[in-house]
C-alpha positions in Angstrom: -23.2 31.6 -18.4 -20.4 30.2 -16.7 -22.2 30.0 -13.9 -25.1 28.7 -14.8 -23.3 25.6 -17.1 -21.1 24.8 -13.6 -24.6 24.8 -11.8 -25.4 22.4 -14.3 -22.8 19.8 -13.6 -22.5 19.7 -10.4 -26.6 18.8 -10.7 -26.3 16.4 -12.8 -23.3 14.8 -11.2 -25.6 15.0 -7.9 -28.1 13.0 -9.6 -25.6 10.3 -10.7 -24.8 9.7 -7.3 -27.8 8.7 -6.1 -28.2 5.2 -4.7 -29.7 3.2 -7.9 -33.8 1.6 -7.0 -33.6 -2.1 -7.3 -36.9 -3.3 -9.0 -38.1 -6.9 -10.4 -41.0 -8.5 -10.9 -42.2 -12.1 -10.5 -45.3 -14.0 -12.5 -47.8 -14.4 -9.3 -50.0 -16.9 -11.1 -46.5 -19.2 -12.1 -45.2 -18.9 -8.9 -48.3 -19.8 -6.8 -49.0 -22.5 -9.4 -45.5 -24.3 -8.3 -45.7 -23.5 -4.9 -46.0 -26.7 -3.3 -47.7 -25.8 -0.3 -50.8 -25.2 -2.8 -49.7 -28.3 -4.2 -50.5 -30.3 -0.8 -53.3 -28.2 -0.2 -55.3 -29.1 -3.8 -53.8 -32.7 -3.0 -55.8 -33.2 0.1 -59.0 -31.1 -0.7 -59.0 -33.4 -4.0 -59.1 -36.8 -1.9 -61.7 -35.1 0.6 -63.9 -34.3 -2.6 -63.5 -37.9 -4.2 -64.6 -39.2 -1.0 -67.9 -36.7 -0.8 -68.2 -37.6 -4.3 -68.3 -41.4 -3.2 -71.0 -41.2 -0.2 -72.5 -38.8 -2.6 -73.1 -41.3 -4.7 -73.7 -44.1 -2.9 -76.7 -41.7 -1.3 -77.8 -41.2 -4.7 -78.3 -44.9 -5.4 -80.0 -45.8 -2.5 -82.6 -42.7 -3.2 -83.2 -43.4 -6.3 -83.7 -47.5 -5.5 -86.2 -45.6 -2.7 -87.9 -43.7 -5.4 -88.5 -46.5 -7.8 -89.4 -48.5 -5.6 -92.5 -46.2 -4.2 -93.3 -45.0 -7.7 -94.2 -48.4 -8.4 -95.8 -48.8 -5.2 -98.0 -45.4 -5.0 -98.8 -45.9 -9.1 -101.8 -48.2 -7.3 -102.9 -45.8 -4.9 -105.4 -43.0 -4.5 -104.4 -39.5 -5.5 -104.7 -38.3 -2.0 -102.4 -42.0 -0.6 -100.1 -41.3 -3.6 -99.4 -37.7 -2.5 -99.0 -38.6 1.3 -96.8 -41.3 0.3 -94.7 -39.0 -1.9 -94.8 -36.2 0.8 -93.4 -38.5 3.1 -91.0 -39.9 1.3 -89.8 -36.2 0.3 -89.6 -35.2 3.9 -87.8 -38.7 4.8 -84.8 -37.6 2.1 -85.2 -33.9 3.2 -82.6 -34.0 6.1 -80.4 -36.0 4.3 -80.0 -33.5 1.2 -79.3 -30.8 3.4 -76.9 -32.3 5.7 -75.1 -33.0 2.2 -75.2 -29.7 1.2 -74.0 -28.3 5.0 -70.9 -30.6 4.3 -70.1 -29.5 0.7 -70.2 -25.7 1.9 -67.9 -26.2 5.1 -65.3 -28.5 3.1 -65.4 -25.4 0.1 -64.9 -22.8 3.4 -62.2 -24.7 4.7 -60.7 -25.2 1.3 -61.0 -21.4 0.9 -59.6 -20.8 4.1 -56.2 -23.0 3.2 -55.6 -21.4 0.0 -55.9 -17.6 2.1 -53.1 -19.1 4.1 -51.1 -20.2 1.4 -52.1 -16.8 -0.5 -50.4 -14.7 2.9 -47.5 -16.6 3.0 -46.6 -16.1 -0.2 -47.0 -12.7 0.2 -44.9 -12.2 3.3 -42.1 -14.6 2.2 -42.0 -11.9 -1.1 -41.6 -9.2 0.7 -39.1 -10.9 3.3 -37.2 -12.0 0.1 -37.8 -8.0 -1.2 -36.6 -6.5 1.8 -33.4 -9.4 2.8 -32.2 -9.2 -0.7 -32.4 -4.8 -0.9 -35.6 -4.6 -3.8 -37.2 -1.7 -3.3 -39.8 -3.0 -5.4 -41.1 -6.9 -6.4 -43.7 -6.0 -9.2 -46.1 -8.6 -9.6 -47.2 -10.1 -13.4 -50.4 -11.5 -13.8 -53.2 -11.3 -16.4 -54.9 -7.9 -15.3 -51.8 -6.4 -16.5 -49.8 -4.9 -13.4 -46.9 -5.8 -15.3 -47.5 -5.3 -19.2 -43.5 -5.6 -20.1 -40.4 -6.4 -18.3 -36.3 -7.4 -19.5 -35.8 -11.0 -18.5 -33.0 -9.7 -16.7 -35.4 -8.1 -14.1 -38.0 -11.4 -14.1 -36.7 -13.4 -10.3 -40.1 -16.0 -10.5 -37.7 -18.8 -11.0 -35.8 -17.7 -8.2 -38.7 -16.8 -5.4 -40.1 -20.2 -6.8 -37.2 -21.9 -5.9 -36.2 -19.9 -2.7 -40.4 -20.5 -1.2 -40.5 -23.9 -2.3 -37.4 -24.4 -0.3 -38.9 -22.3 2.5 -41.7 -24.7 2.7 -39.7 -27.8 2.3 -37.3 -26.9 5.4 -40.9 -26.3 7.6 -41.9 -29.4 7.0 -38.4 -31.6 7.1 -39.1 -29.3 10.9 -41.8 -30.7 11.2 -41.0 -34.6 10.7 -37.5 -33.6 12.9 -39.8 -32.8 16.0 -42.0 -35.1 15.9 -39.5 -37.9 16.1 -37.4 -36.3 18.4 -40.8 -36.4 20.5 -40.9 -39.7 19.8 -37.8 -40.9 21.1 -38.5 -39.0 24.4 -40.4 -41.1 25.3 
């Protein structure tokens, strides 16, 4: 018995020594939210759209100028002139709405395409900041539900929002700094 309560100890005491897991989690959506990379990102695809929006609109005037103006025009024609007329004004417009339409779906790719790359680089710079600062796991909180519960004490979003924010801040001050340094070369 003595044996087996010694056995005992010495397995729990084992177990007590082991090296503790570090574990936190972070509130993707909040952190991605204040990220300001995604900031700059939204910020320019926003002025891109209000200028579509504008030369949409300005395209849209003009057609529908075009199209009152022929309604009024054909309303005195034959059946067979008034549906030549309309076909021709249909095919005139034709190349015109689709080249509108090619631009809308290469500015939402591209806008797609940024927000992957700021989607990645979030993702490495957690698990640079996981793996620098000795986590052995960065949960992640979002509405699905990965994290139902955690102590406040284990929530770091305020610090990874800080620390990439930061991250991306000191990129671009790079940035600015080589650029003038280029410029005073020459």
């Amino acid at each position: 018995m003595k044996k087996i309560i010694l056995s005992l100890a010495v397995l729990i005491s084992a177990a007590s020594c082991q090296e503790q897991q570090k574990i936190a989690f972070i509130d993707n959506g909040e952190i991605i939210n204040a990220y300001q990379m995604k900031i700059d990102v939204e910020d320019k695809f926003k002025a891109q759209d209000e200028s579509f929006a504008k030369q949409r609109d300005s395209i849209a005037r003009v057609y529908q100028m075009e199209m009152q103006s022929i309604q009024q025009r054909i309303s005195q024609l034959s059946p067979q002139k008034q549906q030549e007329e309309s076909q021709a004004f249909s095919q005139k417009w034709q190349p015109v709405q689709q080249q509108m339409q090619i631009q809308e779906q290469q500015m939402d790719q591209m806008f797609r395409t940024e927000m992957d790359s700021v989607l990645s680089k979030f993702n490495k710079f957690v698990e640079d900041y996981g793996k620098k600062n000795g986590y052995t796991f960065i949960l992640g909180k979002n509405q699905a539900g990965s994290v139902v519960y955690g102590i406040e004490t284990k929530d770091i979003t305020d610090v990874i929002t800080t620390e990439i924010n930061a991250a991306y801040g000191k990129k671009d001050s790079k940035v600015e700094d080589d650029s003038a340094e280029a410029t005073t070369e020459k």
